[in-house]
Backbone of each chain as ProteinMPNN parsed JSONL, in Angstrom:
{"seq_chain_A": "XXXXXXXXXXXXXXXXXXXXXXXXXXXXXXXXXXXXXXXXXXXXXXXXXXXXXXXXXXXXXXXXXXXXXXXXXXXXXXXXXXXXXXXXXXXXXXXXXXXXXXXXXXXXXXXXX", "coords_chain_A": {"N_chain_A": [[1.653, 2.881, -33.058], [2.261, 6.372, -33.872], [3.412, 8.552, -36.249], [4.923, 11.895, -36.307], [5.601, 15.019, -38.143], [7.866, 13.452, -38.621], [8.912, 11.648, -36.062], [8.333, 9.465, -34.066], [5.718, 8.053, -32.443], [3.929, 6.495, -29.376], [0.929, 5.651, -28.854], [-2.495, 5.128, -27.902], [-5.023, 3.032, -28.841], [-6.835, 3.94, -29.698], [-7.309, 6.277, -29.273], [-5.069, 6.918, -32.008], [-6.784, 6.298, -34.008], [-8.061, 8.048, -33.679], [-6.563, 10.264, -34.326], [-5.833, 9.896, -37.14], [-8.031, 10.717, -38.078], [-10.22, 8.75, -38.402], [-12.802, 6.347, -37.902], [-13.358, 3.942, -35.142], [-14.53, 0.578, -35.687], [-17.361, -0.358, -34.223], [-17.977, -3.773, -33.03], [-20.153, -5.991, -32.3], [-21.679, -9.003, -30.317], [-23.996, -10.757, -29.448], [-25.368, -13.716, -28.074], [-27.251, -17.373, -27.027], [-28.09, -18.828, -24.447], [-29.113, -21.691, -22.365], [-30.656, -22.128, -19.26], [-30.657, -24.233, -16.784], [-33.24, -24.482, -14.675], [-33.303, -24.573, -11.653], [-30.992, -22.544, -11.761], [-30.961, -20.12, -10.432], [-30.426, -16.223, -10.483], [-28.621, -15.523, -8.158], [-27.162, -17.75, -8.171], [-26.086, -17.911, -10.044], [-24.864, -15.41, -10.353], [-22.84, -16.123, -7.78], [-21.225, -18.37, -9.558], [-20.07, -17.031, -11.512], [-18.447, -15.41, -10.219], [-16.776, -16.851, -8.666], [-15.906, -18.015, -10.592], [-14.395, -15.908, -12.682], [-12.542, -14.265, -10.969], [-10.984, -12.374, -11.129], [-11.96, -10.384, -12.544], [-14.121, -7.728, -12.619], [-17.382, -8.32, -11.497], [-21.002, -8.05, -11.577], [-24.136, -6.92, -10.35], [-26.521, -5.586, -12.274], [-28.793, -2.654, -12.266], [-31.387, -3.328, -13.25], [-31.461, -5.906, -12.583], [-29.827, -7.85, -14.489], [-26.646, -9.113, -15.183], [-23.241, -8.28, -14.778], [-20.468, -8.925, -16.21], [-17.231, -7.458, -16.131], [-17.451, -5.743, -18.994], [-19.159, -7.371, -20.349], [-22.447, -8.692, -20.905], [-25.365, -10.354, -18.929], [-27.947, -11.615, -19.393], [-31.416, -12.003, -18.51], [-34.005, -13.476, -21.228], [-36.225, -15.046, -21.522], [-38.434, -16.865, -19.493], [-39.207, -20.267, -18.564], [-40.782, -23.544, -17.688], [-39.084, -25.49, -18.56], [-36.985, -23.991, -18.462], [-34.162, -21.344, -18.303], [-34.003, -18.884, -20.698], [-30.94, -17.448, -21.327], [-29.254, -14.051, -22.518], [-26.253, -13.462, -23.455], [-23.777, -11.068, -23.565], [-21.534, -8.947, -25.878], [-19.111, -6.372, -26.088], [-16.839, -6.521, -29.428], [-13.967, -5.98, -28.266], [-13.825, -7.465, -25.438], [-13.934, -9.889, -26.453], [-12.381, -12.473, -25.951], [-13.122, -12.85, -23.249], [-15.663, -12.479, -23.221], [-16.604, -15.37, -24.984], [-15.233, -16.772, -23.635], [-17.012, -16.717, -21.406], [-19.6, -17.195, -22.048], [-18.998, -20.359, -22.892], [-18.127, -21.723, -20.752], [-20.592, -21.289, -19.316], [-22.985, -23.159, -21.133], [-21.297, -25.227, -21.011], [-21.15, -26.422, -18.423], [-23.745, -25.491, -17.721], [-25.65, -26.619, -19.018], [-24.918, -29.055, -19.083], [-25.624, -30.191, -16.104], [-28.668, -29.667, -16.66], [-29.081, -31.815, -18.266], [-28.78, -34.011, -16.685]], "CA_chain_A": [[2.683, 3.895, -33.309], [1.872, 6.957, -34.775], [4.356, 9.682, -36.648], [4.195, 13.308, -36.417], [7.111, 15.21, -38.2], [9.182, 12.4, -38.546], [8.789, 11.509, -34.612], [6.877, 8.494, -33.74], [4.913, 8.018, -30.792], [2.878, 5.272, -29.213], [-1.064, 5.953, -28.498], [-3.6, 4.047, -27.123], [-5.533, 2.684, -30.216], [-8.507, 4.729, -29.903], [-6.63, 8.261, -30.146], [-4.354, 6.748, -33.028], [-7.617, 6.788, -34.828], [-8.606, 10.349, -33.919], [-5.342, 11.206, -34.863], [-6.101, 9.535, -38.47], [-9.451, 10.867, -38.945], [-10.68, 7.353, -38.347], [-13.338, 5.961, -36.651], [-13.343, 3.172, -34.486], [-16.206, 0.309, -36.077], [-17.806, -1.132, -33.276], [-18.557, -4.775, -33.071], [-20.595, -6.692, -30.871], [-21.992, -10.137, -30.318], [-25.061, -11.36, -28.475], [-25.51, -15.039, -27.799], [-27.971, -17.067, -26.383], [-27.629, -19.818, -23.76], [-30.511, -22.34, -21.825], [-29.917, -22.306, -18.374], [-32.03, -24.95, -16.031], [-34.67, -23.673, -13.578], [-32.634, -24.65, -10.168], [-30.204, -22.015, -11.857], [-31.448, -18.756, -10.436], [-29.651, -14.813, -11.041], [-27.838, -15.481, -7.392], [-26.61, -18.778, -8.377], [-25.116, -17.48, -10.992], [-23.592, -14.254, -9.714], [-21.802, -16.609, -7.296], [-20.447, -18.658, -10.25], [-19.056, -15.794, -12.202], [-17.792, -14.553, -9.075], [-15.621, -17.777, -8.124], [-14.764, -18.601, -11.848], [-13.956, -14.684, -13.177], [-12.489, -13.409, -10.17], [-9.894, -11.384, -11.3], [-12.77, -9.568, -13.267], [-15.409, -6.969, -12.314], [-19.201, -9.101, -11.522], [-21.597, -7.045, -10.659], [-25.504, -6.925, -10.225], [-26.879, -4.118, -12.586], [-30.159, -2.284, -11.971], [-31.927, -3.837, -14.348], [-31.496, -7.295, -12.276], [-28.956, -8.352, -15.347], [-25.102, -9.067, -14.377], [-22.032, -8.012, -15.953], [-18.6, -9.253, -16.213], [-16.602, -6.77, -16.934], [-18.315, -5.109, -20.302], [-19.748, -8.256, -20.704], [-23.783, -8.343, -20.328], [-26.028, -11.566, -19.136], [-29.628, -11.116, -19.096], [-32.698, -13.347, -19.172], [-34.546, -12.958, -22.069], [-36.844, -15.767, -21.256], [-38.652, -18.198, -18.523], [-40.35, -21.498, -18.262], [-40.26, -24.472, -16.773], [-38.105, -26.105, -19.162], [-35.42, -23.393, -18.062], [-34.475, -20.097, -18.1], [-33.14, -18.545, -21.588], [-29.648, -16.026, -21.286], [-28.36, -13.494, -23.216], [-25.096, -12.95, -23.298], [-23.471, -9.831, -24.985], [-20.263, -8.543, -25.322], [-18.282, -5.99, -27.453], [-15.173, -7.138, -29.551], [-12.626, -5.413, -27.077], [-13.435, -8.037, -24.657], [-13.79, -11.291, -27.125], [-11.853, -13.454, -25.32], [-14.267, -12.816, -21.853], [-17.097, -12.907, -23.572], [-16.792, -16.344, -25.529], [-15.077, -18.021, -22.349], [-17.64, -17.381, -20.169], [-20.413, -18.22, -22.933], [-18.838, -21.62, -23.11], [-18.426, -21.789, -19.407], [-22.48, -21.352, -18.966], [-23.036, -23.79, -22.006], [-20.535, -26.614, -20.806], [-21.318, -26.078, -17.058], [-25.373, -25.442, -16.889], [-26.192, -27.588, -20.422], [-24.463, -30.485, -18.023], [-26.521, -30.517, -15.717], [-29.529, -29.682, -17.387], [-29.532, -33.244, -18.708], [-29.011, -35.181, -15.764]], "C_chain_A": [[2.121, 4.966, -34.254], [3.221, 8.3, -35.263], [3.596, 10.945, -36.949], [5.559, 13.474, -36.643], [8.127, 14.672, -38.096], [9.678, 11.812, -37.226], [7.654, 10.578, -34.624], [6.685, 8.29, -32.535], [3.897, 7.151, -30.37], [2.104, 6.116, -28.326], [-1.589, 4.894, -28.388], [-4.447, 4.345, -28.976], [-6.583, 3.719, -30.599], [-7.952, 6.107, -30.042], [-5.711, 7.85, -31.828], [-5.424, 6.756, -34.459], [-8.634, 8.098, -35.16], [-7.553, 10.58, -34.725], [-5.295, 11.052, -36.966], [-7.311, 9.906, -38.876], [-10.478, 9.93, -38.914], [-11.664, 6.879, -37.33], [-13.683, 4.719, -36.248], [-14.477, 1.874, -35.335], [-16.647, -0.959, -34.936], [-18.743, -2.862, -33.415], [-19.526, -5.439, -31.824], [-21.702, -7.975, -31.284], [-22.905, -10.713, -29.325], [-25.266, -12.83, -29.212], [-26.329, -15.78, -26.675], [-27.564, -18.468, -25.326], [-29.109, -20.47, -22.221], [-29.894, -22.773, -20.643], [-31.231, -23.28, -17.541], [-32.37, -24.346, -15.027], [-33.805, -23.754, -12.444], [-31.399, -23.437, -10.688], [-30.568, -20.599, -11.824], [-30.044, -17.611, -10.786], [-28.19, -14.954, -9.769], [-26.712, -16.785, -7.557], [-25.175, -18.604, -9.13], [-24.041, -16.185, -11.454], [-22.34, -14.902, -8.755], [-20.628, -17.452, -8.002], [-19.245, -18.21, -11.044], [-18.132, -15.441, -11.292], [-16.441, -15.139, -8.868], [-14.638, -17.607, -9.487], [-13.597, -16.905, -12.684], [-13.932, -13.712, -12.205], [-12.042, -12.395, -10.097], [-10.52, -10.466, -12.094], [-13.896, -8.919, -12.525], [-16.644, -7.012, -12.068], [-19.92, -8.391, -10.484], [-22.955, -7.208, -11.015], [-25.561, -5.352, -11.2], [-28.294, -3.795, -12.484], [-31.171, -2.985, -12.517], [-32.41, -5.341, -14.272], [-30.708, -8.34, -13.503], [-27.515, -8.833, -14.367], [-24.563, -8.863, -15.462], [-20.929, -8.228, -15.156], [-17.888, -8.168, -16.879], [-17.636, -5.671, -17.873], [-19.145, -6.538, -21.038], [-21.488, -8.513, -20.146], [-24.27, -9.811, -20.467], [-26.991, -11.386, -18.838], [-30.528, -12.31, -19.596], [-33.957, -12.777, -20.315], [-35.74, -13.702, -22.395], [-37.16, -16.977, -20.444], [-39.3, -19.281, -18.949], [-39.745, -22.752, -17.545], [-39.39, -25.58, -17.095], [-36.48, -25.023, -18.533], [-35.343, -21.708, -17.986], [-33.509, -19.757, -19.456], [-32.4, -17.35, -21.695], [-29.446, -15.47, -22.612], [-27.71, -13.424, -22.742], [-24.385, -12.202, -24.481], [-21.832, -9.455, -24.725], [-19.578, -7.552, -26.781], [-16.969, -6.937, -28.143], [-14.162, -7.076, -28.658], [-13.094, -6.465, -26.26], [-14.024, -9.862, -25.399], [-13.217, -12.4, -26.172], [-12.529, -13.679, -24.013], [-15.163, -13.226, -22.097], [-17.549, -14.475, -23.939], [-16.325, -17.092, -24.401], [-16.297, -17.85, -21.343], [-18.675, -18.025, -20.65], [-20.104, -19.918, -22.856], [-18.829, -22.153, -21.79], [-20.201, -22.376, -19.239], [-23.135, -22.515, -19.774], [-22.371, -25.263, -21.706], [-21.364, -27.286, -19.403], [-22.87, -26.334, -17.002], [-25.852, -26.742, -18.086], [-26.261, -28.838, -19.618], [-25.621, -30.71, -17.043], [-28.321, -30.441, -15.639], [-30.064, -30.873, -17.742], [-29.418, -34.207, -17.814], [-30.062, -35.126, -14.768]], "O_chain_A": [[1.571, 4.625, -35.301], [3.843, 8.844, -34.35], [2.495, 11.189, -37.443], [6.491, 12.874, -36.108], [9.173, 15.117, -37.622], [10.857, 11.458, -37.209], [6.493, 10.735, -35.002], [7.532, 8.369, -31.645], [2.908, 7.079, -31.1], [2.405, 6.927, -27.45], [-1.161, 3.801, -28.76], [-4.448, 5.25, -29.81], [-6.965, 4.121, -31.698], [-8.241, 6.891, -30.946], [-5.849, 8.666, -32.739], [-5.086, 7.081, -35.597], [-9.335, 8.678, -35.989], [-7.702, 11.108, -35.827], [-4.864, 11.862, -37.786], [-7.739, 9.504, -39.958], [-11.588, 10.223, -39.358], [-11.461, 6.965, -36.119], [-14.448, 4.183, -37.05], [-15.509, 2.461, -35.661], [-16.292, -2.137, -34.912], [-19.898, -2.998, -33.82], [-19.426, -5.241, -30.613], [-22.403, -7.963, -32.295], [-22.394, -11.167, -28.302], [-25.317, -13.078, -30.416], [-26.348, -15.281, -25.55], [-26.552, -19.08, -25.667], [-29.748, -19.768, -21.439], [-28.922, -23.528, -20.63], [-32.438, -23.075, -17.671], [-31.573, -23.573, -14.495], [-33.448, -22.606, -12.182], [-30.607, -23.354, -9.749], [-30.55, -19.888, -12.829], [-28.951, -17.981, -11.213], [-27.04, -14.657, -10.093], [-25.573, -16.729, -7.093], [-23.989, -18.901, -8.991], [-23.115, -15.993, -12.243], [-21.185, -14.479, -8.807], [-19.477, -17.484, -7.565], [-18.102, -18.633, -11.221], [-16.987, -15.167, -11.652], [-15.362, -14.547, -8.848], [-13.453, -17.303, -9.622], [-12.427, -16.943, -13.064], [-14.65, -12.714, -12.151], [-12.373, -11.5, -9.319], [-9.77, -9.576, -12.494], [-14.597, -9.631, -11.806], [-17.293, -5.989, -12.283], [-19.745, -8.166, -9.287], [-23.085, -7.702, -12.135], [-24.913, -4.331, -10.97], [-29.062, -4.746, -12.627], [-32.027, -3.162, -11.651], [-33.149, -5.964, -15.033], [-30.964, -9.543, -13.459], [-27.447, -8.864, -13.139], [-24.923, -9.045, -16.624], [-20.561, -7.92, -14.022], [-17.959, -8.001, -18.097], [-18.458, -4.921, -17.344], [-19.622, -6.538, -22.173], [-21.68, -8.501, -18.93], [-23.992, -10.525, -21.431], [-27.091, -10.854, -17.733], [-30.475, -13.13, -20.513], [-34.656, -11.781, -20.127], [-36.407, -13.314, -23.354], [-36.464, -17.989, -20.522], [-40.078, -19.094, -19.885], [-38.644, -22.92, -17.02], [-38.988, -26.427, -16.298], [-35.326, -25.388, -18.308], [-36.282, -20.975, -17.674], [-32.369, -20.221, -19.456], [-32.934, -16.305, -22.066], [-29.444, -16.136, -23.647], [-27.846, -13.293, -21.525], [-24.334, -12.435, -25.689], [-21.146, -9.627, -23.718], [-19.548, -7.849, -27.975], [-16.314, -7.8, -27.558], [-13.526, -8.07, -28.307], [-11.923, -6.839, -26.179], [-14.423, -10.786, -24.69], [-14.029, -13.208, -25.721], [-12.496, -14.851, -23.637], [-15.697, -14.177, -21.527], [-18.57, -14.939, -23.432], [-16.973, -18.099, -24.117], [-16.556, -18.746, -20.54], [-19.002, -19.119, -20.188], [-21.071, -20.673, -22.762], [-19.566, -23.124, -21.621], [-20.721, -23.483, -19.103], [-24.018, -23.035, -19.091], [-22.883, -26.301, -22.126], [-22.002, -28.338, -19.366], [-23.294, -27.273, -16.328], [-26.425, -27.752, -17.678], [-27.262, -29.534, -19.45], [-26.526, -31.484, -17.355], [-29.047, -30.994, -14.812], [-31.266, -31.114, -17.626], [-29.927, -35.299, -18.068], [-30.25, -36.082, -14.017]]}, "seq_chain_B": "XXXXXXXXXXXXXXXXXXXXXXXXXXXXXXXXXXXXXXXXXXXXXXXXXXXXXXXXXXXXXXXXXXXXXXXXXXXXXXXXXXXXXX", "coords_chain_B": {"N_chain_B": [[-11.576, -22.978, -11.098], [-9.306, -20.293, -12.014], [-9.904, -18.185, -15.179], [-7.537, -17.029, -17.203], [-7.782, -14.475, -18.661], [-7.182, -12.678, -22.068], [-7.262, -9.3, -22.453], [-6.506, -7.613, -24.045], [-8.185, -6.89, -28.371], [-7.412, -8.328, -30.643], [-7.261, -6.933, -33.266], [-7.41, -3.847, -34.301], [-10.217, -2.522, -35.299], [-11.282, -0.437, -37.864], [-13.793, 2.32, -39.918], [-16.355, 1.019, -42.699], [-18.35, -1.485, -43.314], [-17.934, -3.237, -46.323], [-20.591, -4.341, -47.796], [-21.276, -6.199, -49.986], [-18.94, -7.103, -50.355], [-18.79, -8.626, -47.636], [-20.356, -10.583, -47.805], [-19.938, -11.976, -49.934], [-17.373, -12.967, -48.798], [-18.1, -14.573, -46.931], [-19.36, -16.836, -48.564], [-17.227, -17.395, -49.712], [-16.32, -18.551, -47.685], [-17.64, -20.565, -47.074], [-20.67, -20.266, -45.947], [-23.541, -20.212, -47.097], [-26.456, -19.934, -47.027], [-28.043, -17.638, -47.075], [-29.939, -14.435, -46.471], [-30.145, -11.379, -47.541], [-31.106, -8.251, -46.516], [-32.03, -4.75, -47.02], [-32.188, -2.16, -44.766], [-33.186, 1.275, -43.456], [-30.453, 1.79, -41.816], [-28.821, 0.235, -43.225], [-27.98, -2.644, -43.587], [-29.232, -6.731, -43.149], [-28.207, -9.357, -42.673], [-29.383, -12.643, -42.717], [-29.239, -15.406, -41.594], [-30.847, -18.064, -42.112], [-31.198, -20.838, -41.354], [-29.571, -21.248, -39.538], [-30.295, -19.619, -37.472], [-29.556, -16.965, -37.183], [-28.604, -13.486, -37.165], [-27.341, -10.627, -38.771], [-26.814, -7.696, -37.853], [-25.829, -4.908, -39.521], [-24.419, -1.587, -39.524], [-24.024, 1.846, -40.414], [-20.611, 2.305, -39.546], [-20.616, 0.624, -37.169], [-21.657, -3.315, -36.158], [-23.082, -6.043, -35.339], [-23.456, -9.131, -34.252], [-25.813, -11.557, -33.797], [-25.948, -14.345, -32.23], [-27.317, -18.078, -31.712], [-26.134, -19.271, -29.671], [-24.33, -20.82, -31.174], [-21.106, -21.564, -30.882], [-18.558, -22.164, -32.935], [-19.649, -21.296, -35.293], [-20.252, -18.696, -35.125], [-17.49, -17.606, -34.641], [-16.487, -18.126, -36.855], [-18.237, -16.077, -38.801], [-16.931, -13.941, -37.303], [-14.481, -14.108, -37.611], [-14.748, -13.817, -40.999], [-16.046, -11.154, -40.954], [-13.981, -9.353, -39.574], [-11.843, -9.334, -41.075], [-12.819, -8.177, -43.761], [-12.707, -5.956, -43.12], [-11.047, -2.623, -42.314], [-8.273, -2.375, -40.677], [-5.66, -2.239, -37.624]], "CA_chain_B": [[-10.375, -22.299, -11.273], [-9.859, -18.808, -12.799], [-9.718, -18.291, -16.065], [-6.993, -16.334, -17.486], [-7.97, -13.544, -20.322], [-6.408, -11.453, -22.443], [-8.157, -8.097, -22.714], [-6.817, -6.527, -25.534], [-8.265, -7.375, -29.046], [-6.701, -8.727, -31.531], [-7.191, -6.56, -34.034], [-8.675, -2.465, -34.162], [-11.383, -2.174, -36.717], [-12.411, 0.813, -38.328], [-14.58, 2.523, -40.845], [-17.448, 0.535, -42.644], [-18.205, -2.822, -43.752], [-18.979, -3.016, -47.76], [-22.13, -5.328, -47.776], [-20.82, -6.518, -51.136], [-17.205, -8.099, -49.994], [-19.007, -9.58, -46.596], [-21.735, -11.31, -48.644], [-18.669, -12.857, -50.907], [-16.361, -13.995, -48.399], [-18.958, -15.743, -45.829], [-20.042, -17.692, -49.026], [-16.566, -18.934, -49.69], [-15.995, -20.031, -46.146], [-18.949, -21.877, -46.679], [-22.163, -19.54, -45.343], [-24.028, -19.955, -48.48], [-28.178, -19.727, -46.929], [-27.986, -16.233, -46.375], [-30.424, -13.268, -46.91], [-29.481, -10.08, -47.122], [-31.987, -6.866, -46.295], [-31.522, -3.384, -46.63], [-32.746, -1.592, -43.829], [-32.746, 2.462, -43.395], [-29.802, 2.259, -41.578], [-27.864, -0.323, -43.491], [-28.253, -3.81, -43.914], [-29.607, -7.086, -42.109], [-27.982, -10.767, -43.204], [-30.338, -13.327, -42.139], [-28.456, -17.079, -41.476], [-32.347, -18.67, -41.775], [-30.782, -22.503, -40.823], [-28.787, -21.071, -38.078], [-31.084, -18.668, -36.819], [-28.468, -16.397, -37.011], [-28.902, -12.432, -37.578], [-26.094, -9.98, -38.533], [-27.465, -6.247, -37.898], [-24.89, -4.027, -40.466], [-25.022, -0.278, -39.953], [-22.512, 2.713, -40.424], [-19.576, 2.535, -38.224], [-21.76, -0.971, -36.457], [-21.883, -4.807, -36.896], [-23.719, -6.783, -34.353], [-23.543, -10.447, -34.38], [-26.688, -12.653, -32.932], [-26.246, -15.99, -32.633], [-27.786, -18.765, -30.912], [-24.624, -20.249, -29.13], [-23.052, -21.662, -31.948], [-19.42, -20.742, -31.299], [-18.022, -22.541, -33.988], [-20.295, -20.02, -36.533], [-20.076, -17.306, -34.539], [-16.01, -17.471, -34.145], [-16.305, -17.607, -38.247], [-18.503, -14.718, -38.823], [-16.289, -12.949, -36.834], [-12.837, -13.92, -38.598], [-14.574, -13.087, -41.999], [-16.118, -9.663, -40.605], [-12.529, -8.623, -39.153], [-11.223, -9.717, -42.426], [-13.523, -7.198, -44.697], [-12.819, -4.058, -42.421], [-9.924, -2.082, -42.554], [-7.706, -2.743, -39.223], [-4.788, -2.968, -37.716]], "C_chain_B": [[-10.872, -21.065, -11.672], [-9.201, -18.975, -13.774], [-8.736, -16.981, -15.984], [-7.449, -15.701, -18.537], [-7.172, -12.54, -20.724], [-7.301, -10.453, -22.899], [-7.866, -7.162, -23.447], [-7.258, -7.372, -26.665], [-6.874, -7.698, -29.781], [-5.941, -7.546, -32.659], [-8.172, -4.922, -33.524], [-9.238, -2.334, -35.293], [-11.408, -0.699, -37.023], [-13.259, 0.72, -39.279], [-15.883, 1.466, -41.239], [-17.094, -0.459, -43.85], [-18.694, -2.832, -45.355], [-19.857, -4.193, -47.767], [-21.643, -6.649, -48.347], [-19.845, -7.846, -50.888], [-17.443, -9.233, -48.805], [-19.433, -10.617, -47.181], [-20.439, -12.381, -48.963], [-17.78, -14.025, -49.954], [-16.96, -14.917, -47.268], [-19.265, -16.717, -47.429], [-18.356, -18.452, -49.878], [-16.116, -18.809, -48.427], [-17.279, -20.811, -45.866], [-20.78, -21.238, -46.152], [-22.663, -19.757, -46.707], [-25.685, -19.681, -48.353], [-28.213, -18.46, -46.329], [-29.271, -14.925, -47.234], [-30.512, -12.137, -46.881], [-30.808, -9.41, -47.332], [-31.635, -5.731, -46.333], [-32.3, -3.22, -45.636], [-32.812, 0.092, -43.544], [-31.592, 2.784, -42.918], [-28.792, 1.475, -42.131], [-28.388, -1.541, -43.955], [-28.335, -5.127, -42.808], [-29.126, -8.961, -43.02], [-28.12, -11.368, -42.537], [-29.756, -14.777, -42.581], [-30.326, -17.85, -41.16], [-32.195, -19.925, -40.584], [-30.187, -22.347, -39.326], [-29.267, -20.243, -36.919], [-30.261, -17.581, -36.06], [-28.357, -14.914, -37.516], [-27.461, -11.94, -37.676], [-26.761, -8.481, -38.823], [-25.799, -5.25, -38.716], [-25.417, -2.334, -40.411], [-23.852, 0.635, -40.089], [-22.147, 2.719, -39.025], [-19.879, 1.162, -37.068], [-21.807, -2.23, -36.853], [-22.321, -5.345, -35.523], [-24.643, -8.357, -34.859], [-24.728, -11.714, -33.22], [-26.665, -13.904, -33.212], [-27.03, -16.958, -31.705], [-26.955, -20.108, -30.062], [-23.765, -21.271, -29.369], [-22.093, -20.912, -32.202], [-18.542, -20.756, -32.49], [-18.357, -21.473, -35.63], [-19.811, -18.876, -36.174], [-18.466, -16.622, -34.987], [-15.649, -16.969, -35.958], [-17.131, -16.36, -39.144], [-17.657, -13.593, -38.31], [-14.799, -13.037, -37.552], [-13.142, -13.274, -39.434], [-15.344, -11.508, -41.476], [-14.729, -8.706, -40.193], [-11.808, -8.675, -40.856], [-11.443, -8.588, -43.441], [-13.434, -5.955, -43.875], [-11.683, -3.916, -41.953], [-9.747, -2.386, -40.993], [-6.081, -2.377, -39.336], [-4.117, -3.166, -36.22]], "O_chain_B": [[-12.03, -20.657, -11.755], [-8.156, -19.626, -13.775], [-8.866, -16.09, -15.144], [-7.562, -16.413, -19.535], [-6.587, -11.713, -20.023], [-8.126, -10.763, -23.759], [-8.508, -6.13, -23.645], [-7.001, -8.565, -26.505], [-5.706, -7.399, -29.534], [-4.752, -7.308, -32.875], [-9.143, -4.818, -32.774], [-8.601, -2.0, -36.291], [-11.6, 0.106, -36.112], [-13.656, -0.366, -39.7], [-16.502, 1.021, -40.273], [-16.267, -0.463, -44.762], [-19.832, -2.432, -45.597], [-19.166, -5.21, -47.709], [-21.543, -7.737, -47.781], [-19.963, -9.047, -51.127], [-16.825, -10.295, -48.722], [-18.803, -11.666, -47.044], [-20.122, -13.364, -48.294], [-17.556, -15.223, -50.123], [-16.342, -15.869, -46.79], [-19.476, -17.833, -46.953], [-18.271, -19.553, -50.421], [-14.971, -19.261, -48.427], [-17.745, -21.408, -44.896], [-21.805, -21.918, -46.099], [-21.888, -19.309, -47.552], [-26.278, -19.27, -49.351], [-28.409, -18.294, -45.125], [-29.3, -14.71, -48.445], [-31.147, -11.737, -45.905], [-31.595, -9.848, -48.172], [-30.715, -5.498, -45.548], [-33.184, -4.06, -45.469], [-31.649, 0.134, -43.142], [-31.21, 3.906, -43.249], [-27.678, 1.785, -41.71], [-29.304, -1.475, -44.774], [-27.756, -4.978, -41.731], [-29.854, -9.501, -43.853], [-27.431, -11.29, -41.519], [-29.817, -15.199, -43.735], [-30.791, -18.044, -40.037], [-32.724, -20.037, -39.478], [-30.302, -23.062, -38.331], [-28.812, -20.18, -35.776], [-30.23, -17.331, -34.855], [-27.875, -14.991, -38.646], [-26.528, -12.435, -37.044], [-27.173, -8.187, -39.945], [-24.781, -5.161, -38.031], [-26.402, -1.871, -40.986], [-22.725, 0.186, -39.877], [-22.719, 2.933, -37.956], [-19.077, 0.974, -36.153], [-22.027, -2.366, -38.057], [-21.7, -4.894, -34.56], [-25.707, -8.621, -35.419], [-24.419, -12.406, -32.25], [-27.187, -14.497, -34.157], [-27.439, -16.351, -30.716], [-27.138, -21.319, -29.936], [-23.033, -22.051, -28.759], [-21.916, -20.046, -33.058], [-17.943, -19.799, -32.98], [-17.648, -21.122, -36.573], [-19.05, -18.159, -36.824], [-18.271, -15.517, -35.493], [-14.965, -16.024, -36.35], [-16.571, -15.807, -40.091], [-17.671, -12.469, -38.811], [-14.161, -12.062, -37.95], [-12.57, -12.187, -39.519], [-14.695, -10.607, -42.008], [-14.579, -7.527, -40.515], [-11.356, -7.708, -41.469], [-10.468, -8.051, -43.967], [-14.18, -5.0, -44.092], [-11.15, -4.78, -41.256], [-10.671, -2.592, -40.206], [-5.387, -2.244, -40.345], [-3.151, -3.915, -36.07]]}, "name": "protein", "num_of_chains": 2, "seq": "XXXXXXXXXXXXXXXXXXXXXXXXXXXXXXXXXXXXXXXXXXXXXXXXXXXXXXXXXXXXXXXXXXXXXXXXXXXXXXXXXXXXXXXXXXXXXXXXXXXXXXXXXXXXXXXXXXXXXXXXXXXXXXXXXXXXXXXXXXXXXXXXXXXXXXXXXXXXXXXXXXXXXXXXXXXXXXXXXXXXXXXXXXXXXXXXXXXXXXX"}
């Protein structure tokens, strides 16, 4: 809600801080996650796909994927596994940390058997 | 299944983090192996044990962890905590 002349008015958060002079302070959170070798980039575009359907999964140039504003990238191979980033601003916290735990519950699992 | 999310935050941040007040309130919720750096553009608090970076710059906070949620989830309460919001 913001008041002008004794008139208040609802704004989208991000003008309510133009309108204050204010600027936004951007957070963001990279995390890392050990995925096993049988768990290639397609594997795991189809996972996202099924589990976060109602969300945006997409191949980016770069051979990364993104959910949404959410970024997963390999940041290292071997034959022990393959090691993910996963990134995500605050604004989508709740995406970001479920699918982290997703990849973590899900690939960790069978990793060890 | 599909997961349900909610896609607005919680909370809107602004402005900038005082170094000072972060430092303080991670060490009472318990962070206490921490090393702080300046850097040209700000500052760099180094979780050694946890292998856990926090990049600090104007208007910026960027949280690396190594997929401990449980840390992570509390870095992030006390960072929301120390920066003006609402």
């Amino acid at each position: 809600l913001v008041m002008h002349d004794n008139r208040i008015t609802i704004v989208e958060a991000s003008q309510a801080l133009k309108e204050c002079s204010a600027s936004e302070h951007e957070i963001r959170f990279t995390s890392t996650v050990s995925l096993p070798p049988a768990c290639s980039m397609d594997v795991l575009y189809k996972t996202l796909k099924q589990r976060f359907s109602g969300h945006n999964v997409q191949h980016a140039s770069d051979g990364s994927l993104q959910v949404d504003s959410v970024l997963v990238k390999i940041s290292g191979e071997s034959d022990e596994g393959t090691d993910m980033l996963v990134s995500w601003p605050y604004q989508d916290e709740e995406l970001g940390s479920s699918l982290l735990t997703m990849l973590q519950n899900r690939f960790a699992k069978e990793k060890r058997e | 299944e599909e997961e349900i999310i909610n896609k607005h935050p919680k909370h809107y941040v602004y402005g900038n983090l005082d170094i000072e007040d972060f430092v303080r309130n991670l060490t009472k919720h318990g962070v206490t192996d921490m090393k702080v750096e300046d850097t040209p553009g700000g500052h760099i608090v180094h979780l050694p044990s946890e292998d856990t970076i926090i990049q600090v710059e104007e208007g910026s906070t960027h949280i690396f962890c190594e997929g401990n949620e449980t840390l992570r989830k509390k870095l992030r309460d006390v960072l929301i905590m120390c920066l003006p919001k609402f």
